[in-house]
KEBA-708967 format. One record per atom (N, C-alpha, C): residue in three letters; x, y, z. Coordinates in steps of 0.2 Angstrom, whole numbers, plus 2048, in hexadecimal, padded with zeros to 3 digits. Example, Ala and Ser with C-alpha at 12.3 -4.5 7.8 and 13.67 -1.06 7.14 Angstrom:
2
ALA8427E4827
ALA83E7EA827
ALA8427F0827
SER8407F5823
SER8447FB824
SER840800827
//
This chain:
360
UNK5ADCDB8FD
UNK5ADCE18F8
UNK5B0CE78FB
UNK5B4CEC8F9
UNK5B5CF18FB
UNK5B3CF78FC
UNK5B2CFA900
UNK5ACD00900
UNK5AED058F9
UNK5A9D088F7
UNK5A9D0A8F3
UNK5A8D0F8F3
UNK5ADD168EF
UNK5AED1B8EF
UNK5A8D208EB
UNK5A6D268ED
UNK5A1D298EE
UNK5A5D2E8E6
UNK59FD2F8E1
UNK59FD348DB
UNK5A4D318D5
UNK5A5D2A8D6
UNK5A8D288D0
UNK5A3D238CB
UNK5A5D248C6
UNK5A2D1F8C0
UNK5A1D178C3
UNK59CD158C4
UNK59CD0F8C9
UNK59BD0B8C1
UNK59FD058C0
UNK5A0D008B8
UNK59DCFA8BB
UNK599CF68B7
UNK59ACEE8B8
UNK59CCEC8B2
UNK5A1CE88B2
UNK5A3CE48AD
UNK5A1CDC8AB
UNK59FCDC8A6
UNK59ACD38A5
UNK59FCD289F
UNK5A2CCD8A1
UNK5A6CC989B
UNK5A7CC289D
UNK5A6CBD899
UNK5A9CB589C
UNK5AECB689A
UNK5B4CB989A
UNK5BBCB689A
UNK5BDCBB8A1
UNK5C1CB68A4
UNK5C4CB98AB
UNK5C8CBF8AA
UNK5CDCBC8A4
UNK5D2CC08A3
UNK5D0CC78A0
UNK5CACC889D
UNK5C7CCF89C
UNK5C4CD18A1
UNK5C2CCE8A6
UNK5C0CD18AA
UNK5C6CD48AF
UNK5CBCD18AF
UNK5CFCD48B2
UNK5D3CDA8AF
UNK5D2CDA8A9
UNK5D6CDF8A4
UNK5D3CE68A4
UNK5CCCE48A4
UNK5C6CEC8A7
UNK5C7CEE8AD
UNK5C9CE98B3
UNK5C7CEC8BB
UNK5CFCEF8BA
UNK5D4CED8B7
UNK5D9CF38B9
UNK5D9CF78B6
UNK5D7CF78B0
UNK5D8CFE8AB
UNK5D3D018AD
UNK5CDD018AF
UNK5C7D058B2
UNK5C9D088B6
UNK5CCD058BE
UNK5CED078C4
UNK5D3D0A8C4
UNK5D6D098C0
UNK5DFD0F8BD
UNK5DBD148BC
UNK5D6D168BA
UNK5D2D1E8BA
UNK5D1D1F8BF
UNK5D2D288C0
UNK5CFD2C8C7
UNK5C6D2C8C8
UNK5C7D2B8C3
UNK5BCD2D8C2
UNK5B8D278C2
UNK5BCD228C3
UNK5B5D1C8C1
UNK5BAD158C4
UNK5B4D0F8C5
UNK5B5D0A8CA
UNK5B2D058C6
UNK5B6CFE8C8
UNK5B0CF88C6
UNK5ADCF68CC
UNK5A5CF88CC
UNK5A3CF58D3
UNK5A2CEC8D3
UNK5A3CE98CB
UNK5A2CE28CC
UNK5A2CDF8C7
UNK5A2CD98C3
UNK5A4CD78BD
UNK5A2CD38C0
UNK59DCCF8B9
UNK59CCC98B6
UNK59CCC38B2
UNK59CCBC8B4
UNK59ECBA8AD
UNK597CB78A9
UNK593CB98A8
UNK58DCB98A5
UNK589CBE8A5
UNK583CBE8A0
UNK57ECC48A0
UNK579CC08A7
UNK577CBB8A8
UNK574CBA8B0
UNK575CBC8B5
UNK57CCBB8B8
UNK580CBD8BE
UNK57FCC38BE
UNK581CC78B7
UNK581CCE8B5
UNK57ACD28B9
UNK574CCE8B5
UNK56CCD08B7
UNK56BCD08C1
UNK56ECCD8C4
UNK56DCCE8CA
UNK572CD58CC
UNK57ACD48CB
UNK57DCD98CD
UNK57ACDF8CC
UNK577CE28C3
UNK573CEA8C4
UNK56ECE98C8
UNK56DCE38CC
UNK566CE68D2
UNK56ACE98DA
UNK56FCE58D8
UNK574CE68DE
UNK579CED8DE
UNK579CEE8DA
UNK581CF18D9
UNK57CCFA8D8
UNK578CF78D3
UNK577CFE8D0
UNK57DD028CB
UNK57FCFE8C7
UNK586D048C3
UNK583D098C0
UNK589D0D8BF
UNK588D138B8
UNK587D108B2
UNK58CD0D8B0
UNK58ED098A7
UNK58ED028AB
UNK58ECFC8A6
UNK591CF78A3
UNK593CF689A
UNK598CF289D
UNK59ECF1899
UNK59CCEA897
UNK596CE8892
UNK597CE088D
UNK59ACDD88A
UNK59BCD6889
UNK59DCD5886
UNK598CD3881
UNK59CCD287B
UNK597CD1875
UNK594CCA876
UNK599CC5875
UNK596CBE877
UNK596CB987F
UNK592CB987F
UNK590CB6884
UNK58DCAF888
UNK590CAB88C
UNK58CCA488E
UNK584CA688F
UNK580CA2891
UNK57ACA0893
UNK575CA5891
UNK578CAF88E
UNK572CB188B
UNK578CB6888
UNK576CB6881
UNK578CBB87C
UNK579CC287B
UNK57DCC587E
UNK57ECCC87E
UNK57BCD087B
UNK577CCF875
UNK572CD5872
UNK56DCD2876
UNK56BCCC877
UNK564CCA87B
UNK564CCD881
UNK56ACCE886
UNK56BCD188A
UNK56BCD988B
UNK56ECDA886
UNK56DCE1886
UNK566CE5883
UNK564CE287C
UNK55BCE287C
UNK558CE3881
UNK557CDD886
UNK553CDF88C
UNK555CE1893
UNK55CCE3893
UNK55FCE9897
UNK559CEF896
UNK55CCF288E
UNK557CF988D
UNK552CFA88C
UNK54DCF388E
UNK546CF488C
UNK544CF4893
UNK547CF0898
UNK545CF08A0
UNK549CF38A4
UNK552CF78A4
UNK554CF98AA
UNK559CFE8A7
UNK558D0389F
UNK55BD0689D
UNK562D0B89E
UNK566D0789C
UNK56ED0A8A2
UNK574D0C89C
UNK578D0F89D
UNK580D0F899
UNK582D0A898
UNK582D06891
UNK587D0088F
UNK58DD0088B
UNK592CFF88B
UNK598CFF887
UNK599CF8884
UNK59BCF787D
UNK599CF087B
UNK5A3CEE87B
UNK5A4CE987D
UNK5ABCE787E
UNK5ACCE1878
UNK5ADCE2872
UNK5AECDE86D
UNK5B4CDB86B
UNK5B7CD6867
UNK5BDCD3865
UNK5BACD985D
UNK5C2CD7859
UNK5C2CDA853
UNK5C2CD684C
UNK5BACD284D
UNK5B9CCE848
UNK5B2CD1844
UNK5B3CD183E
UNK5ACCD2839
UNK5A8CD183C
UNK5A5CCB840
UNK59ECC8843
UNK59ECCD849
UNK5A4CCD84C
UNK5A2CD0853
UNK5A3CD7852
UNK5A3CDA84C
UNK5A3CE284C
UNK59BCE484A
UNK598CDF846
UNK591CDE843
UNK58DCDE84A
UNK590CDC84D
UNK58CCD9853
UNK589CDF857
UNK593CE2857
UNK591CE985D
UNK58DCEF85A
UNK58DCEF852
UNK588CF384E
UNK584CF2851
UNK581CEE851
UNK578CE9851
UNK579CEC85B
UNK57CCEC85F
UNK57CCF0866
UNK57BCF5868
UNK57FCFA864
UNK57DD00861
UNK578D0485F
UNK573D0085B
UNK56BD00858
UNK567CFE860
UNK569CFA863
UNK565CF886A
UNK565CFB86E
UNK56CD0086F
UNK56CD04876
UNK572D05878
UNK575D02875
UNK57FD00878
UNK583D08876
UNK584D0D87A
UNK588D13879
UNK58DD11875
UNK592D0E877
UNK598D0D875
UNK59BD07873
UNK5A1D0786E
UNK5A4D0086D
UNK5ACD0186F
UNK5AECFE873
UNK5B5CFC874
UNK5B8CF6872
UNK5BCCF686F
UNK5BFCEE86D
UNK5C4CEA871
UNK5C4CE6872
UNK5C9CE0876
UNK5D1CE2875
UNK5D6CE287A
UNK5DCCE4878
UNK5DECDD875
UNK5E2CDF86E
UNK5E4CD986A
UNK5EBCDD868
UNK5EECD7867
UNK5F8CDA866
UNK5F9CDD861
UNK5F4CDC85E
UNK5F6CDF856
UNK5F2CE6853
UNK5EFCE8858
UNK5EDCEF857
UNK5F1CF385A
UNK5F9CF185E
UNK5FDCF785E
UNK5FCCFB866
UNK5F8CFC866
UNK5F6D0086B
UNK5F9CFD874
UNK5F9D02875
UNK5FFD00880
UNK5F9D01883
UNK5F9CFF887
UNK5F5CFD88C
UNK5F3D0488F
UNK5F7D09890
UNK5F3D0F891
UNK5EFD1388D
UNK5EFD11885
UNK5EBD14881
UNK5E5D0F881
UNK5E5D09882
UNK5DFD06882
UNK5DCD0788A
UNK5E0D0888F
UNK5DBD0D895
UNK5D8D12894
UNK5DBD1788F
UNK5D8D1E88E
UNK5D2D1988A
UNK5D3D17887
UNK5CED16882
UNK5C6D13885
UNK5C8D0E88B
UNK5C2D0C88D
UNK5C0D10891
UNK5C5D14894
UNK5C1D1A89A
UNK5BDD1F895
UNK5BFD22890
UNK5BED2688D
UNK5B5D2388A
UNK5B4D1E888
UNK5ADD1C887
UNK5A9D1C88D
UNK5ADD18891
UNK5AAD18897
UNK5A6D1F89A
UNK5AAD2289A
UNK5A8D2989C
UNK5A2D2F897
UNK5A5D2A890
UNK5A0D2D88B
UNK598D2988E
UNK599D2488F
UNK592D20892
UNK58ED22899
UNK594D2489C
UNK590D278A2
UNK58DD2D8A1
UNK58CD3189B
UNK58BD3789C
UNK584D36896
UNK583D32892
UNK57FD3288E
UNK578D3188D
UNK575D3588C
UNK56DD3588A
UNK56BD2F889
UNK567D2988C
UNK568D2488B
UNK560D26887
UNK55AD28885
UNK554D2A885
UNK554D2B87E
UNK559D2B879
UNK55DD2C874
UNK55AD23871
UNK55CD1F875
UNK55CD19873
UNK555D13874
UNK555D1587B
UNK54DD1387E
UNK549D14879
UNK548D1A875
UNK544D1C874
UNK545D1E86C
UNK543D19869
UNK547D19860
UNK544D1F85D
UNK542D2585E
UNK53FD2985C
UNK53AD2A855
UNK53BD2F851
UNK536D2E84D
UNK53CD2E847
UNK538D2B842
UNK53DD2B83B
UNK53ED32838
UNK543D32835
UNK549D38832
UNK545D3682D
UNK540D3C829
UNK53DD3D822
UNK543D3F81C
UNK540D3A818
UNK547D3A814
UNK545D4180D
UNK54BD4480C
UNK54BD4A809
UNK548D4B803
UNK544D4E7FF
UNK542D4D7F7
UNK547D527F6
UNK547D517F0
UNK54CD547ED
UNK549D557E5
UNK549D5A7E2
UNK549D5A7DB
UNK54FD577D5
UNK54FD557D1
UNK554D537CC
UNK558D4D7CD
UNK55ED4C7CB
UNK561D447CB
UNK568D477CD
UNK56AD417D0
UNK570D427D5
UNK576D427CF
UNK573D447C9
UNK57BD437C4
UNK579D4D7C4
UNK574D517C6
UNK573D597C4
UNK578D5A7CD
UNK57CD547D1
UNK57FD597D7
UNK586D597D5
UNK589D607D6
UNK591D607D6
UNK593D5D7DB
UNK59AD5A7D8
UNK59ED587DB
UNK5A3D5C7DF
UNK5A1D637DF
UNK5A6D667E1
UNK5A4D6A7E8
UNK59FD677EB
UNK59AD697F2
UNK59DD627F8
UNK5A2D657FD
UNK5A2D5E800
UNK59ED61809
UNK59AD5C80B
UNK596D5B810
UNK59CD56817
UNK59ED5981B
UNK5A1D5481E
UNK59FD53828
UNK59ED50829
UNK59AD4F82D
UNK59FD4B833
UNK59FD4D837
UNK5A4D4983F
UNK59FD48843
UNK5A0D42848
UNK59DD3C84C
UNK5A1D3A852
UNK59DD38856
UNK5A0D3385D
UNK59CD30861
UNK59CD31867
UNK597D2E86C
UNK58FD2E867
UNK58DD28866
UNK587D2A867
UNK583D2A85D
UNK58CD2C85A
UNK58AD2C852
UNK589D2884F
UNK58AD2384F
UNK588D1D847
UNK581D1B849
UNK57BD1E84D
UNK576D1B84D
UNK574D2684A
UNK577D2A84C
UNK575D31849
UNK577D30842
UNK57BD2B83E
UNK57ED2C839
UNK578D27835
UNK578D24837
UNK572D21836
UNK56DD24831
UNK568D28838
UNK565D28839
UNK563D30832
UNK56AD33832
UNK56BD3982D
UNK56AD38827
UNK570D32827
UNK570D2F821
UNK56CD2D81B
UNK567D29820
UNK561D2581E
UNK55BD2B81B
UNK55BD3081D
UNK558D3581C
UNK559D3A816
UNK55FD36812
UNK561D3B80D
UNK55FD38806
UNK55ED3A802
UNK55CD3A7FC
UNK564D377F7
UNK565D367F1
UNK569D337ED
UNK56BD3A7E9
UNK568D3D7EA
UNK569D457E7
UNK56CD497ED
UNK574D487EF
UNK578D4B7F4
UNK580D4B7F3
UNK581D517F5
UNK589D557F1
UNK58CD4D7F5
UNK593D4A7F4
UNK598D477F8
UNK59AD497FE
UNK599D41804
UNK59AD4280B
UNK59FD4080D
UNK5A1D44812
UNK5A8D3F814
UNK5A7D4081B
UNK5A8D3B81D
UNK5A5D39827
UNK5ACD3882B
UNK5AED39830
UNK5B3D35834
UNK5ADD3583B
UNK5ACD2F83C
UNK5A9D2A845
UNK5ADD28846
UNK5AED2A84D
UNK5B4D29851
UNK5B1D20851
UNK5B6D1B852
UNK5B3D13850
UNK5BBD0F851
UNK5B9D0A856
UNK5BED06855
UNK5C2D0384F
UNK5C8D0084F
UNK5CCCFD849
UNK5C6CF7846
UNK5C5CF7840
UNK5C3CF183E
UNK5B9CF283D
UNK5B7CF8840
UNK5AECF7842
UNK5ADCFB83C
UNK5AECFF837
UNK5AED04833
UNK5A9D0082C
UNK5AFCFB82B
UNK5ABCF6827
UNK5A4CF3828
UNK5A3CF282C
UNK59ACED82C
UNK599CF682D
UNK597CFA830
UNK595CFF832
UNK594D0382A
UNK597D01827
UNK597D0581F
UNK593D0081A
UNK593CF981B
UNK590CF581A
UNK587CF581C
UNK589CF7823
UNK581CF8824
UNK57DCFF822
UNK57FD03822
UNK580D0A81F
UNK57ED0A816
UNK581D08815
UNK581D0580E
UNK579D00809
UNK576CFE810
UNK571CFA80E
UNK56BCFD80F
UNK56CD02816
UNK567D07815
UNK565D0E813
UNK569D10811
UNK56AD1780F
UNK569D18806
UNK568D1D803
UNK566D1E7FC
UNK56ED1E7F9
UNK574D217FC
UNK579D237FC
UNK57CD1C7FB
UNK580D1E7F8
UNK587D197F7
UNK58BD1A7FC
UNK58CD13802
UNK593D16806
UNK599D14806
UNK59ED15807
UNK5A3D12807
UNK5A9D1380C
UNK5AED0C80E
UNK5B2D0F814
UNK5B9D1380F
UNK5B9D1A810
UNK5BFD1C80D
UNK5C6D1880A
UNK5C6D17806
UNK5CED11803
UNK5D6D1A800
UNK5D2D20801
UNK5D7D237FF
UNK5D7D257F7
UNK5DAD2B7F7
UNK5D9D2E7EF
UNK5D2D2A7EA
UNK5CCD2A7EE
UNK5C7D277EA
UNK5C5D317E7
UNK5C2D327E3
UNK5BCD3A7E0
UNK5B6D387E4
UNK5B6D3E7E8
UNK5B1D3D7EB
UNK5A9D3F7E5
UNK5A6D3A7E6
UNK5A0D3D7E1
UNK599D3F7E4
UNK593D417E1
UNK58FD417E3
UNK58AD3C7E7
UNK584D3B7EC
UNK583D357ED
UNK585D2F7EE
UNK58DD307F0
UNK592D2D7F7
UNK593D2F7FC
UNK596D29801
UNK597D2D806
UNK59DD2A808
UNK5A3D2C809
UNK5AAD2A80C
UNK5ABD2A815
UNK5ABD25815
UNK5ACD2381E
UNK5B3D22820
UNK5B6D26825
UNK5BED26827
UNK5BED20829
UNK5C2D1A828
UNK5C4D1482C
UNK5C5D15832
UNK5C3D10837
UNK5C4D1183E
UNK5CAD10842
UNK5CDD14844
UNK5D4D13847
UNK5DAD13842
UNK5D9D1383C
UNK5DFD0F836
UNK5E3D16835
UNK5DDD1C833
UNK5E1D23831
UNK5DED29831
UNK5DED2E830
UNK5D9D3482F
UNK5D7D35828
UNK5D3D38828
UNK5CDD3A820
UNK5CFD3F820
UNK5D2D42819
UNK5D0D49819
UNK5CED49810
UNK5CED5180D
UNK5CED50808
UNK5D2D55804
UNK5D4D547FF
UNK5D9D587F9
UNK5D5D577F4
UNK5D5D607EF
UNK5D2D617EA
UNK5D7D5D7E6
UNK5D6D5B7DF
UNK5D7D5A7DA
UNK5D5D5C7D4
UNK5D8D607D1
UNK5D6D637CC
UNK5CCD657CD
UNK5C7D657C6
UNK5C2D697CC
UNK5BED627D0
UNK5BFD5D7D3
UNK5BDD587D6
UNK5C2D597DF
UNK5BFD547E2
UNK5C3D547EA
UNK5C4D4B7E9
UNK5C7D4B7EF
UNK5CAD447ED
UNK5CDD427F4
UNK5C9D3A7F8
UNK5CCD387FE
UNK5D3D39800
UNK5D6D3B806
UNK5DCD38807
UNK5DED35810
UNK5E0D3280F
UNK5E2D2C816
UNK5E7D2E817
UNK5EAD3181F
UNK5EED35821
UNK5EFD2F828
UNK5F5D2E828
UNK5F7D2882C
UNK5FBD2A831
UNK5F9D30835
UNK5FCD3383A
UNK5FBD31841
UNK5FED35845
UNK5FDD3484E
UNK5F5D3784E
UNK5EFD35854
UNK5EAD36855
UNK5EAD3D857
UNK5E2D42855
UNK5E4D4A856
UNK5DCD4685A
UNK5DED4D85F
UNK5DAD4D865
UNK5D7D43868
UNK5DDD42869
UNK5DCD3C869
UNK5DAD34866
UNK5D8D3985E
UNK5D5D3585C
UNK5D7D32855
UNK5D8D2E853
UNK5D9D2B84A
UNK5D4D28848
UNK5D0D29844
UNK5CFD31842
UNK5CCD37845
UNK5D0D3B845
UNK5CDD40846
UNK5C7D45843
UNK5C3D48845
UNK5BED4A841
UNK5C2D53840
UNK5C6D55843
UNK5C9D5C843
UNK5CDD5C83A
UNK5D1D5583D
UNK5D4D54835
UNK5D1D57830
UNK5CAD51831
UNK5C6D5382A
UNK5C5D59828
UNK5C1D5C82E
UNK5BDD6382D
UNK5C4D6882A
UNK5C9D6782D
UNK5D1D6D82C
UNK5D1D6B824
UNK5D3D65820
UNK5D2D6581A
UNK5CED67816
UNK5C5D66819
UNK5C2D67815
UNK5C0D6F816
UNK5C2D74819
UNK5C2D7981C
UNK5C6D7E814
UNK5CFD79816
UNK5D2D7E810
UNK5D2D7B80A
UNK5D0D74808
UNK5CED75800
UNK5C8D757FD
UNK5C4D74802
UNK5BAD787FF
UNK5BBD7D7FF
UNK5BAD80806
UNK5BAD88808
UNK5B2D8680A
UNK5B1D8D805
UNK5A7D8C805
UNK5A4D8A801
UNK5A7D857FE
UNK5A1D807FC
UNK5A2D777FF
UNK5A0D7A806
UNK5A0D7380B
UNK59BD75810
UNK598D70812
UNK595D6F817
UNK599D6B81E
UNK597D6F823
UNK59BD6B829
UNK594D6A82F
UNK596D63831
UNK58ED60836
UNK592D5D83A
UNK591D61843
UNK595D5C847
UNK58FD5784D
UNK590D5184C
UNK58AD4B850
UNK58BD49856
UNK588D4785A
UNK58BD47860
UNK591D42861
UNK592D45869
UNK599D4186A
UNK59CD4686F
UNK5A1D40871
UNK5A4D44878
UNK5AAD48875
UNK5ABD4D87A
UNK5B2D4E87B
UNK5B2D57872
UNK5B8D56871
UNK5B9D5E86E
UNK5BBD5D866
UNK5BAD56863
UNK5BED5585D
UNK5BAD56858
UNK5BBD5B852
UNK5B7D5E84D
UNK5B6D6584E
UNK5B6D67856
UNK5B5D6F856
UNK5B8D76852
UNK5BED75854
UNK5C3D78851
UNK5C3D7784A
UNK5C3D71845
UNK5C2D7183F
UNK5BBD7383A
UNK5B7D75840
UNK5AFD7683F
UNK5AFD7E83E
UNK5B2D80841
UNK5B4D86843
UNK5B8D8B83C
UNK5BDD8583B
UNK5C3D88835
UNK5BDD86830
UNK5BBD8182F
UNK5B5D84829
UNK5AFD89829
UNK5AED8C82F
UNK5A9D9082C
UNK5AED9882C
UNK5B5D9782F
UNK5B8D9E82D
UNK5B9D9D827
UNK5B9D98821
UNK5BCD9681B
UNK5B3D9A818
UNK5AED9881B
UNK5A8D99816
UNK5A3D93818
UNK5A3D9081B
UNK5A1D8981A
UNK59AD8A81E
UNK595D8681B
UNK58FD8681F
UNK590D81825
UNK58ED8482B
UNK591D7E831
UNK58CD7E835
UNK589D78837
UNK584D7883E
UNK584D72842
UNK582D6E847
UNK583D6C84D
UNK57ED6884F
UNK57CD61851
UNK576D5D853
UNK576D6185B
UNK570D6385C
UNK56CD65863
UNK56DD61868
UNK56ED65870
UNK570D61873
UNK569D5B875
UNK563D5D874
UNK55DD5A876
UNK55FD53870
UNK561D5186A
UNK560D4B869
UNK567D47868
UNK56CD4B86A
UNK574D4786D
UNK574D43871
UNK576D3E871
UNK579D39875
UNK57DD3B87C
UNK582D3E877
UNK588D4487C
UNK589D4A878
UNK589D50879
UNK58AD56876
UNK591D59877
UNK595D5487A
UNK59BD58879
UNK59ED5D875
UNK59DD5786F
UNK5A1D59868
UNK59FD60866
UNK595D5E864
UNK590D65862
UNK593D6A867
UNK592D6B86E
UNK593D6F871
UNK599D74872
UNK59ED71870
UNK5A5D74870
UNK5A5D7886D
UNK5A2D75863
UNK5A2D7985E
UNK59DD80860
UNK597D7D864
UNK592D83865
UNK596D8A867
UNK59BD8586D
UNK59ED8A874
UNK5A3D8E871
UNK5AAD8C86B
UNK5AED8F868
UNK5ACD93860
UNK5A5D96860
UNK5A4D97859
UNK5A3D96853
UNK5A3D8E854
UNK5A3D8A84B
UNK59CD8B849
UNK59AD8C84D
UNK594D8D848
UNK58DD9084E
UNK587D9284E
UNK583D94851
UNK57DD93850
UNK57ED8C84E
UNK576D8A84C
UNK576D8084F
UNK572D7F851
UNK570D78854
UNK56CD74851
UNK56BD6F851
UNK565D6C84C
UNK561D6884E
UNK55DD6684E
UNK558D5E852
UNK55CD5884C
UNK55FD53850
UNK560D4C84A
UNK55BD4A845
UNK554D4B847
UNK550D49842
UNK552D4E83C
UNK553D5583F
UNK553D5B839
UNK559D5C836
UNK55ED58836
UNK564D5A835
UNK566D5982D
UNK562D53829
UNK561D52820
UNK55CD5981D
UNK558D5D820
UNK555D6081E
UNK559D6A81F
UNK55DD68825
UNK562D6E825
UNK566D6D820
UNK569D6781F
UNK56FD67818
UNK56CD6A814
UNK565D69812
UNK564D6B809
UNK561D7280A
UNK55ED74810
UNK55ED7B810
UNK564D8080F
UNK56BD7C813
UNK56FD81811
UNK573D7F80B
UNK571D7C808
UNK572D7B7FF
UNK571D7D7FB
UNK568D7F7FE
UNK564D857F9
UNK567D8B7F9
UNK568D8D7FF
UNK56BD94800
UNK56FD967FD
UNK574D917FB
UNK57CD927F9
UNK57AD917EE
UNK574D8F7ED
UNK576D8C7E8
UNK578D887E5
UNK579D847E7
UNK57ED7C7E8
UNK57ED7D7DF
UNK584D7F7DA
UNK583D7F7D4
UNK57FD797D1
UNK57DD777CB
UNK57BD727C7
UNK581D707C0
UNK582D6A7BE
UNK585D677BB
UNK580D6B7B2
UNK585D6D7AD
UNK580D707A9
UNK580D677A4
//
């Protein structure tokens, strides 16, 4: 083995296919910042090497020979809690799977390079260094440690007394579809319409809205375009396919799917959203940015509170990564921070304040 260079992201890679195993150790080690110390083709071999190696992150695979990759991963974070990155194909079962990894402890999901997603070999290096490095930096304490349940909002009257003309829009990444969750679950059926962009690989959007959908009082759905946004929805940007934004129509708003180059590197981007929801709300929106790496949603976070918009920020104490929150914090978008558990009870605060009107 070769000595090994001091201050970089040390990786183990576990997957039974060779040929992915080799397709990580180049794309990894083409980074300046980060190294495979060692790759596995099982979760056993895997369990000696963290005694051996010590890495920063590991890179699983979803399935696995002689022990099950959530089995593995379950009792990784209950006995030797570390950064995982889930390494998934892009099938319904195995997008359900990396959800259910997600809930156990797994920071991230990367999907498998397959020909038909389009994408060159150096955007799926960005792509895996990019989580990777989201994972190296993440609040792992977050997950260890399922906290206390998100009390769900009461609310007076019925979700047919909310206008439709209040949109809440909320951006995500590292660390969000368990915050999204977690918000979500916490709201009442009596809620203006939401429109979410999670940064999320091609194809995971679906069970994710599915799963979302089973627990939450709200109606979810993966955005299809030009749907009305109503009350007691929620509109989820597809993953990887296009940006969310939204256009007024007449006095209603109404989805639309923007199938452009990725802004701030991302498709969807959460700036998109915010930027449209920004000039066709103004101030009758709400803007929440959740944790997650890197600067996407700051600037759009920003253009709606110069529009009017009530805007605030998940706290860096219950972030995964505070990239996202903290940009916005650091460029103005807003000056207020929130605890996750508190973050359904600030919405309806700043709804009372504004008088969110009532349907006569």
């Amino acid at each position: 083995m070769t000595e090994l260079k001091k201050g970089l992201i040390r990786v183990l890679c576990v997957d039974d296919s060779a040929l992915m195993r080799r397709i990580m150790t180049e794309v990894i080690n083409a980074e300046p910042d980060m190294e495979v110390v060692g790759t596995a083709p099982d979760p056993l071999v895997a369990r000696d090497m963290i005694k051996q190696l010590n890495p920063d992150v590991i890179t699983l695979d979803v399935e696995m020979p002689k022990m099950d990759g959530l089995d593995f991963l379950e009792r990784l974070m209950r006995l030797r809690p570390m950064p995982v990155v889930m390494v998934s194909s892009l099938t319904q079962k195995h997008s359900a799977i990396s959800l259910r990894a997600l809930e156990l402890g797994a920071v991230e999901i990367v999907s498998k390079p397959n020909a038909q997603s389009g994408k060159t070999l150096e955007a799926y290096q960005h792509e895996v260094a990019e989580k990777i490095r989201a994972a190296s930096r993440a609040r792992l304490k977050q997950y260890v440690m399922p906290g206390q349940e998100v009390p769900v909002i009461k609310t007076a009257g019925n979700v047919s007394n909310v206008r439709n003309d209040w949109v809440v829009a909320i951006g995500s990444s590292t660390g969000g579809t368990e915050a999204l969750s977690r918000v979500l679950t916490g709201l009442p059926r009596e809620c203006p319409p939401i429109v979410i962009t999670q940064h999320m690989p091609a194809g995971f959007t679906a069970s994710f809205v599915q799963r979302l959908d089973r627990t939450c009082a709200l109606t979810v759905h993966e955005a299809k375009g030009d749907e009305m946004l109503e009350s007691g929805h929620v509109y989820l940007a597809p993953g990887s396919v296009a940006h969310l934004a939204i256009r007024k129509s007449g006095s209603v708003y109404r989805t639309v799917l923007i199938e452009s180059e990725p802004v701030n590197r991302h498709r969807p981007s959460v700036d998109v959203l915010f930027s449209s929801v920004a000039k066709e709300a103004g101030k009758k929106a709400t803007g929440i940015i959740l944790t997650g790496m890197g600067k996407d949603g700051a600037q759009g976070l920003l253009e709606m509170r110069k529009a009017g918009a009530d805007t605030f920020v998940q706290n860096e104490a219950t972030c995964v990564v505070y990239g996202m929150p903290g940009e916005a914090m650091n460029i103005g978008a807003t000056d207020e921070a929130v605890p996750l558990e508190k973050i359904g009870e600030r919405l309806f605060k700043g709804l009372a304040k504004v008088q969110l009107p009532l349907k006569r």
